[in-house]
C-alpha positions as CSV (number, residue, x, y, z in Angstrom):
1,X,24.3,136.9,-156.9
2,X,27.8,136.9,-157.8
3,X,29.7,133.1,-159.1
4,X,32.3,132.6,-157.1
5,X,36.1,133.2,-159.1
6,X,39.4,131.5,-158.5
7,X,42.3,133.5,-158.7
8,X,45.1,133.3,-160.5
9,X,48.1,131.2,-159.9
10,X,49.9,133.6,-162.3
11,X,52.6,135.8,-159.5
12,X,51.2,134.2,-156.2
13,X,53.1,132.6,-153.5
14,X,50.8,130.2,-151.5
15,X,47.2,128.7,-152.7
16,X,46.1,129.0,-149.8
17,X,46.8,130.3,-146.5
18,X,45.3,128.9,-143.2
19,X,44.3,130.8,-139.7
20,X,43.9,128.1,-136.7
21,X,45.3,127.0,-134.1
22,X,47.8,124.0,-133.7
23,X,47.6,121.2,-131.5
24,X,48.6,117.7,-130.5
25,X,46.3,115.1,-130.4
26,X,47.0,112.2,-128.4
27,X,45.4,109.1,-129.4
28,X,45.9,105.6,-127.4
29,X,43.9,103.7,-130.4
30,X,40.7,101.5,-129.5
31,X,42.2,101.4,-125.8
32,X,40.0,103.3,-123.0
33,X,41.8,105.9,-121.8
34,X,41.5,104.7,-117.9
35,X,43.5,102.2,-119.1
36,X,45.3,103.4,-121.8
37,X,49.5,103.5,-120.9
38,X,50.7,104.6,-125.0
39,X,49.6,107.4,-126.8
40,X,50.5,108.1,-130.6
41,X,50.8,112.0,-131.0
42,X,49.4,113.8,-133.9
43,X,49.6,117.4,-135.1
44,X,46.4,118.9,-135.7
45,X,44.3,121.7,-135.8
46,X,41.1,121.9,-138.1
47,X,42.3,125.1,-140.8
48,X,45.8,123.6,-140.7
49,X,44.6,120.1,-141.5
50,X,43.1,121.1,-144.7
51,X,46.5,123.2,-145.2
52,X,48.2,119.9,-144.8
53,X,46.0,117.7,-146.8
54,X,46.6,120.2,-149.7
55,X,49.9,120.3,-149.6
56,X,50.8,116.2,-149.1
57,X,48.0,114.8,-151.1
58,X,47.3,117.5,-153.5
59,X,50.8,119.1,-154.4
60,X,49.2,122.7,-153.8
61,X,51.3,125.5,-152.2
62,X,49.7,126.2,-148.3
63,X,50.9,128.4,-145.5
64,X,49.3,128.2,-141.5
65,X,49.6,131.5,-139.7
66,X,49.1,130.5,-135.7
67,X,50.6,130.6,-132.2
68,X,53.7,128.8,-131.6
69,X,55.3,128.3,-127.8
70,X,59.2,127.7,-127.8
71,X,59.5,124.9,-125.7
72,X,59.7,121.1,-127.1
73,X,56.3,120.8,-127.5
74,X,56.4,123.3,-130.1
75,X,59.6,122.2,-131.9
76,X,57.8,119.2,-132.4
77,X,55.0,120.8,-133.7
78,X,56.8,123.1,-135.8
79,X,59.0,119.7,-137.4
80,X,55.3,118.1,-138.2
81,X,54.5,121.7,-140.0
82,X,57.9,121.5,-142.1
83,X,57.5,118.2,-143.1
84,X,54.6,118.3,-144.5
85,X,55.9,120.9,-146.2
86,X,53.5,124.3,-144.9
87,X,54.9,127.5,-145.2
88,X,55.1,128.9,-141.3
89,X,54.0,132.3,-140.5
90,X,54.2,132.1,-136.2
91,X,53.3,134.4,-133.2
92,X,55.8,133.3,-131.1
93,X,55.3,133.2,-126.8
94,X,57.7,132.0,-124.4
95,X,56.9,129.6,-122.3
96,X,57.6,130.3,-118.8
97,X,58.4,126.5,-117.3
98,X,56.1,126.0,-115.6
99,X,52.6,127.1,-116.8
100,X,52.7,128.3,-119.9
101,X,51.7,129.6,-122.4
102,X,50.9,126.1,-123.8
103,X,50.4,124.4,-127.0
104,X,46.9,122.8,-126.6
105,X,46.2,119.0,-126.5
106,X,43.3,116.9,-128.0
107,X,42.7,113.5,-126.3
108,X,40.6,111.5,-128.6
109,X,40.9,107.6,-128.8
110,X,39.1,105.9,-131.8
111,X,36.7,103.6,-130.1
112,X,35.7,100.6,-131.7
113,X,32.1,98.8,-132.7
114,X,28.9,99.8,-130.4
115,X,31.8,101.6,-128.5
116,X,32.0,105.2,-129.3
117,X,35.2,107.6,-129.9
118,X,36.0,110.1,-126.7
119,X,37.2,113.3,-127.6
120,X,38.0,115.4,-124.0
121,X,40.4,118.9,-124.7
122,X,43.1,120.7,-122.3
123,X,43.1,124.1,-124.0
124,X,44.2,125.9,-120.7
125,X,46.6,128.9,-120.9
126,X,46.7,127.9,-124.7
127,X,48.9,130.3,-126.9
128,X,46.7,130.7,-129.6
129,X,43.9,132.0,-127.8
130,X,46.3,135.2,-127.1
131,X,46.2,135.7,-130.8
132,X,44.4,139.1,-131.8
133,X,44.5,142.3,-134.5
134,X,47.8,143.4,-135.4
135,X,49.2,139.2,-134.3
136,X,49.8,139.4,-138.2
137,X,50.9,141.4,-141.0
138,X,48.5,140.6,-143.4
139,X,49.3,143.2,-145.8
140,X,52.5,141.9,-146.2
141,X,51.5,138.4,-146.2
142,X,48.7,138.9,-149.0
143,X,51.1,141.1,-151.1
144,X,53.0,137.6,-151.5
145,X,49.8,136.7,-153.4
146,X,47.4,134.2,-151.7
147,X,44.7,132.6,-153.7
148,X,42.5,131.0,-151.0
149,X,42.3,131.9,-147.2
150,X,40.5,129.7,-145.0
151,X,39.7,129.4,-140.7
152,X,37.0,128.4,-138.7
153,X,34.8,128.4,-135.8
154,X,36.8,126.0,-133.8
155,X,39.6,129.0,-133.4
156,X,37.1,131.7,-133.6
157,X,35.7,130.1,-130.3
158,X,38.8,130.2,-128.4
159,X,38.6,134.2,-127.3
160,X,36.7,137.4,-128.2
161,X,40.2,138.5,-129.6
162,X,40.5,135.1,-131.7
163,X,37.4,135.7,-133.8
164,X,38.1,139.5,-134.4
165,X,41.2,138.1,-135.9
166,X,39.5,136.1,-138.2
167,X,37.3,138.9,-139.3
168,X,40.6,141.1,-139.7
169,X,42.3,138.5,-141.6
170,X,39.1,137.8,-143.8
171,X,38.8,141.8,-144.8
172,X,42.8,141.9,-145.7
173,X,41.7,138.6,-148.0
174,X,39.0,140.4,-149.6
175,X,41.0,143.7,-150.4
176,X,43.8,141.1,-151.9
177,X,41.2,139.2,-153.7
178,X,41.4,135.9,-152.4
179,X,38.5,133.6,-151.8
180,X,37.7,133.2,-148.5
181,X,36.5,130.2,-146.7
182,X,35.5,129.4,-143.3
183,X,34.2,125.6,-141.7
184,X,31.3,126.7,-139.2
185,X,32.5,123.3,-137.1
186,X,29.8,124.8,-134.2
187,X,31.1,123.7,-130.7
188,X,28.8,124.5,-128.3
189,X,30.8,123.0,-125.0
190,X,33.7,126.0,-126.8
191,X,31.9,128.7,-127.2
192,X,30.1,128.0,-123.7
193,X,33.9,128.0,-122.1
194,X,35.0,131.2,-123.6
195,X,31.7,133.1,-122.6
196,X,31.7,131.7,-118.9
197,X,35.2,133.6,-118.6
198,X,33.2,136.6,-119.0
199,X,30.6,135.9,-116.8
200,X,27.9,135.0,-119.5
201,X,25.3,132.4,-119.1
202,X,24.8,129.1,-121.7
203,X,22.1,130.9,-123.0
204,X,23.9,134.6,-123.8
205,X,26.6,132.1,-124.9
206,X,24.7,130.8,-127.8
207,X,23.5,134.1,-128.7
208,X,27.0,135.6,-128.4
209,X,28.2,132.7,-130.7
210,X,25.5,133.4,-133.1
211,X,26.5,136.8,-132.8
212,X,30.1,136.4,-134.1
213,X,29.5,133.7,-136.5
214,X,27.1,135.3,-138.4
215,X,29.8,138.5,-138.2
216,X,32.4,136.4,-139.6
217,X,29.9,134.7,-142.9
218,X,29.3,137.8,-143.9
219,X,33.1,138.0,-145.5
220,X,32.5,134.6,-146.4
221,X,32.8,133.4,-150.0
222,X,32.7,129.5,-149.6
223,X,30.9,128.4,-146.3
224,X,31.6,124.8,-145.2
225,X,29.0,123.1,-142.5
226,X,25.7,121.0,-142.3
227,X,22.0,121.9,-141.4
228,X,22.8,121.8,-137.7
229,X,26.2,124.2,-137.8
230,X,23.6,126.6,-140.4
231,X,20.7,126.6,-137.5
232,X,22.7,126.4,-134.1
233,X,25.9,128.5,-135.3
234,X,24.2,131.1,-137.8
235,X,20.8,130.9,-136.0
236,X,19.2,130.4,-139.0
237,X,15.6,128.4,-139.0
238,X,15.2,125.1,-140.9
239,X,13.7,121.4,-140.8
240,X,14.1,119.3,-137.5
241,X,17.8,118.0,-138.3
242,X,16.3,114.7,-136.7
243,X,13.4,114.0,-139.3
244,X,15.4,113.5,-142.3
245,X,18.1,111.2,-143.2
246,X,21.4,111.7,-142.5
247,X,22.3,111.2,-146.0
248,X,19.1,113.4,-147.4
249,X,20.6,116.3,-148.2
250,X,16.7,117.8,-148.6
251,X,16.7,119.7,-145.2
252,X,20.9,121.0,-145.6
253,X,19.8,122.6,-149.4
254,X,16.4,123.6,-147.9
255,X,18.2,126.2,-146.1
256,X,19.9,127.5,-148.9
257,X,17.5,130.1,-149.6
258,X,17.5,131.4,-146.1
259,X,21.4,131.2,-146.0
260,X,21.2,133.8,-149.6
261,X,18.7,135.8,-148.6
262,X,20.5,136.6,-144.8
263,X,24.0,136.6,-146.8
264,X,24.3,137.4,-150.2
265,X,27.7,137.3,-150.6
266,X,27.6,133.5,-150.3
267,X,29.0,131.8,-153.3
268,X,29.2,127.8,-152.5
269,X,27.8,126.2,-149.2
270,X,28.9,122.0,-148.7
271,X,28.7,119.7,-146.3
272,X,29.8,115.9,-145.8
273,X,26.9,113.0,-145.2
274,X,27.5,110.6,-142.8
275,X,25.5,108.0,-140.8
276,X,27.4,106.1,-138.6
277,X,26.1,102.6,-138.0
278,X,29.2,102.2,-135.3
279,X,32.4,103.2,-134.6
280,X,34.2,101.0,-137.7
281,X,31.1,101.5,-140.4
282,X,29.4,104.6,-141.4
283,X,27.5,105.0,-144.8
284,X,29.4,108.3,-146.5
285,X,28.3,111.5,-149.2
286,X,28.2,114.5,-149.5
287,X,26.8,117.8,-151.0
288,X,27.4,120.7,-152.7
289,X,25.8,124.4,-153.4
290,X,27.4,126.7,-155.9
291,X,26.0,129.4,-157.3
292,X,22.5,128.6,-157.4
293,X,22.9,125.3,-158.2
294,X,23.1,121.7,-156.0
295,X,25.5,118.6,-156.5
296,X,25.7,115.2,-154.4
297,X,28.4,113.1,-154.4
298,X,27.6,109.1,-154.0
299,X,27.0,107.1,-150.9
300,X,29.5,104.6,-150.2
301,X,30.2,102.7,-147.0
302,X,33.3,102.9,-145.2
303,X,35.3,100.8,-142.7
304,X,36.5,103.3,-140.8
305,X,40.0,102.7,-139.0
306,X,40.0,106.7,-137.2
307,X,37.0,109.1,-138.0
308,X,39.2,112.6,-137.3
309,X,40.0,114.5,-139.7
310,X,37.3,113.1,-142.6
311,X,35.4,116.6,-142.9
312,X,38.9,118.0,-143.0
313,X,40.0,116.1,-145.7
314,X,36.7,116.6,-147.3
315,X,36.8,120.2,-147.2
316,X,40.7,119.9,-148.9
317,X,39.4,117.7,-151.8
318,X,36.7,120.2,-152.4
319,X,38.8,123.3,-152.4
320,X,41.9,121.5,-154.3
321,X,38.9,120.9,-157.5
322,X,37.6,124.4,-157.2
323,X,41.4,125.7,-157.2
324,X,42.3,123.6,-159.9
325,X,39.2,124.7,-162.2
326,X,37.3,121.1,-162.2
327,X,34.0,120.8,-162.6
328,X,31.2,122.0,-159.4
329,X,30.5,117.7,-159.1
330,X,34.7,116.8,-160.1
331,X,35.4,118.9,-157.0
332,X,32.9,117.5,-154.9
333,X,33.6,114.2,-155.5
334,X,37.4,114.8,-154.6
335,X,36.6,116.0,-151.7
336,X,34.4,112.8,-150.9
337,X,37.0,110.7,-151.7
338,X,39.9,112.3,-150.3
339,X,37.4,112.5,-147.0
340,X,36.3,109.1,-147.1
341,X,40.2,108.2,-147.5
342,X,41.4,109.6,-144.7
343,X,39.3,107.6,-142.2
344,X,41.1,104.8,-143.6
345,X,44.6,105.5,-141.9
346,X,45.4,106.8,-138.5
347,X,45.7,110.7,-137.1
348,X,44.2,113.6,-138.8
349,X,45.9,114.4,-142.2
350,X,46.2,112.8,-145.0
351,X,48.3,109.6,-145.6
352,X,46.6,108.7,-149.2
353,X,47.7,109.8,-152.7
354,X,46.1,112.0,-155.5
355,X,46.2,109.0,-157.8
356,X,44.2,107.1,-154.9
357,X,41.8,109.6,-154.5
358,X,41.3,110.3,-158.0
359,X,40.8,106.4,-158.6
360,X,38.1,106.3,-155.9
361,X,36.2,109.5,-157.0
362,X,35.9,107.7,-160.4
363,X,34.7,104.7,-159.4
364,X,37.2,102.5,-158.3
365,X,37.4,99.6,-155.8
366,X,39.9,98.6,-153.2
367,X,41.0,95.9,-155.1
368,X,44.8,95.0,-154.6
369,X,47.2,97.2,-157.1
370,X,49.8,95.5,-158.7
C-alpha cells in the first residue's frame, strides 16, 4: 500500500480546489419554523465549506468550481464566496424569472435541549444538478497547479450527471497529481429523490447509490465518513453501528481492513465522534487511519450553540495539518478542534482563528484572554 504524499506548494495556484454545490441556508435560530417570522441566511454547501474554513481560519489558498444562477440570489452568493476570499470557477445559467434554474435552499433551525434540529431542503430545478462532463475545464484548471481536490456525496447525489462529474474531475486530479478527497456524507432521503426521477425503487436506489459511491472511492486518496457512511454508502459489511459507543472508534477502524482490501488505493480514512446528549451538549472526538496506522483525538464536551458545519470544519482542520506537513495525530487534532469550534458560533463556516484552534488542540481552556 502506497503512503499518502502532499504535493508541493512550490508553482501551484490553489491548495485546494472544491466540487459542490452552493446553497443558502436559512436558519430562524431555536424558533420552530411554524412560527418562525426571521431567518438569518448562510452560504453553504458541504465541499465549499471546507474550502471556506481553509481559507478564513487556515490562511490556505482554496478555489470552489459549482453552478451559479444570475439572479440576486446568486450575487449574493457569489459576494459570500469573494469575501471569504475563494477563488470562483462558475457554470453560469440564467435564470428565467419565474422558475428557474435556482440556487438551492437549506432550512435548518438549531433546536434547543430535548428539542431536536430540523433540517427540510428545496433543491427543485437546482442549477447545480445540471452540472456534468465537459461543465469544466479541468485541464486548464489543474495546469494552475492544485494540491488537494476535494467533493462529496452530498453533490454526487443530486443527478447521474453530478457524480460522473465528480469522477471526471477526480481522474484530471490524479493525472495532475493532486490528492484527492471525497466526504461520503450518505443521504439516503437524496439519493432516494434522484433515483425516483428515473423510475427506480428505494431499494434499486440504495444499490444504485452503492453503485456510484463505490465508483467514485476508487479515485479516492483520503476518504472522510463513519462506520455507517462505510456500510450504507460503500456497502461494505461491519459491526451493528448500534452496539458500540459512539465515541468507540473499535467498530469505524474494524472496517479498515475491509475498506483496503475492496480499495487499495486508500491512503487515510477519518471520521468525527459525537454523542449528543441534546441539542446544546454533545461529548466530541474523533479518529484517524493513515497508512496502516490509527490515531484518536480526545473527548471533550461541547456546548453547542449551531451543530452545522462541525464535520465540515473537522474535515478542514484535518486536511490544513496533512497540507501543512504536521504530524498524522497534529492534524487530527486540528481538525477536532477547528470542528468542535465551529459549533460554537452560528451558520456553517468558520468564525474562529488558527491561534484559537491551535490553543484548543493543545490543551487549552475557554478561559477569558486578556
Amino acid at each position: 500500500m502506497a503512503s499518502l504524499t502532499i504535493p508541493a506548494t512550490v508553482g501551484t495556484t490553489h491548495d485546494l480546489l472544491a466540487l459542490g454545490a452552493l446553497v443558502t441556508r436559512l436558519d430562524p435560530g431555536i424558533i420552530p419554523f411554524k412560527e418562525a417570522d426571521t431567518y438569518t441566511l448562510h452560504v453553504s454547501g458541504g465541499e465549499y465549506n471546507v474550502a471556506t474554513n481553509l481559507s478564513t481560519c487556515f490562511g490556505m489558498r482554496t478555489a470552489i468550481a459549482s453552478a451559479m444562477v444570475d439572479y440576486p440570489i446568486g450575487r449574493r452568493i457569489e459576494n459570500a464566496v469573494q469575501k471569504a476570499g475563494v477563488t470562483p470557477y462558475y457554470k453560469r445559467f440564467a435564470h428565467d424569472g419565474v422558475r428557474g434554474p435556482n440556487m438551492a435552499i437549506v432550512w435548518s433551525d438549531r433546536g434547543q435541549g430535548v428539542r431536536a434540529p430540523v433540517v427540510f431542503y428545496n433543491r427543485a430545478n437546482e442549477a447545480a444538478q445540471q452540472l456534468q462532463p465537459g461543465s469544466f475545464d479541468w485541464k486548464t484548471l489543474f495546469g494552475k497547479g492544485i494540491r488537494w481536490f476535494h467533493s462529496g456525496g452530498i453533490f454526487s447525489a443530486l443527478s447521474p450527471s453530478t457524480s460522473e462529474l465528480v469522477i471526471e474531475a477526480m481522474q484530471a486530479a490524479k493525472d495532475a497529481g493532486a490528492v484527492v478527497s471525497f466526504d461520503l456524507n450518505y443521504r439516503a432521503k437524496l439519493w432516494a429523490i434522484a433515483a425516483a426521477e428515473l423510475g427506480l425503487t428505494a431499494d434499486q436506489a440504495s444499490v444504485g447509490a452503492a453503485k456510484t459511491l463505490r465508483k467514485i472511492t476508487s479515485y479516492v486518496d483520503v476518504l472522510v465518513g463513519n462506520e455507517e457512511d462505510l456500510q450504507k454508502g460503500l456497502g461494505l459489511k461491519g459491526q451493528d453501528v448500534e452496539a458500540k459507543g459512539k465515541l468507540d472508534p473499535s467498530a469505524f477502524l474494524g472496517m479498515m481492513e475491509s475498506v483496503v482490501k475492496e480499495f487499495p488505493n486508500i491512503k487515510a480514512v477519518a471520521t468525527t465522534l459525537r454523542e449528543v446528549h441534546s441539542t446544546n451538549r454533545h461529548s466530541w472526538s474523533a479518529v484517524l487511519w493513515l497508512d496502516g496506522k490509527s490515531y484518536q483525538a480526545p473527548t471533550c464536551e461541547l456546548d453547542v450553540y449551531d451543530r452545522v458545519g462541525g464535520g465540515d470544519g473537522f474535515a478542514a482542520g484535518l486536511f490544513y495539518g496533512l497540507l501543512s506537513g504536521k504530524s498524522p495525530e497534529e492534524s487530527l487534532r486540528l481538525g477536532w478542534a477547528h470542528g468542535a469550534m465551529i459549533t460554537t458560533t452560528p451558520g456553517d463556516t468558520s468564525l474562529v482563528s488558527l491561534d484559537q484552534v491551535d490553543a484548543f488542540a493543545q490543551g487549552g481552556s475557554a478561559r477569558i484572554q486578556r
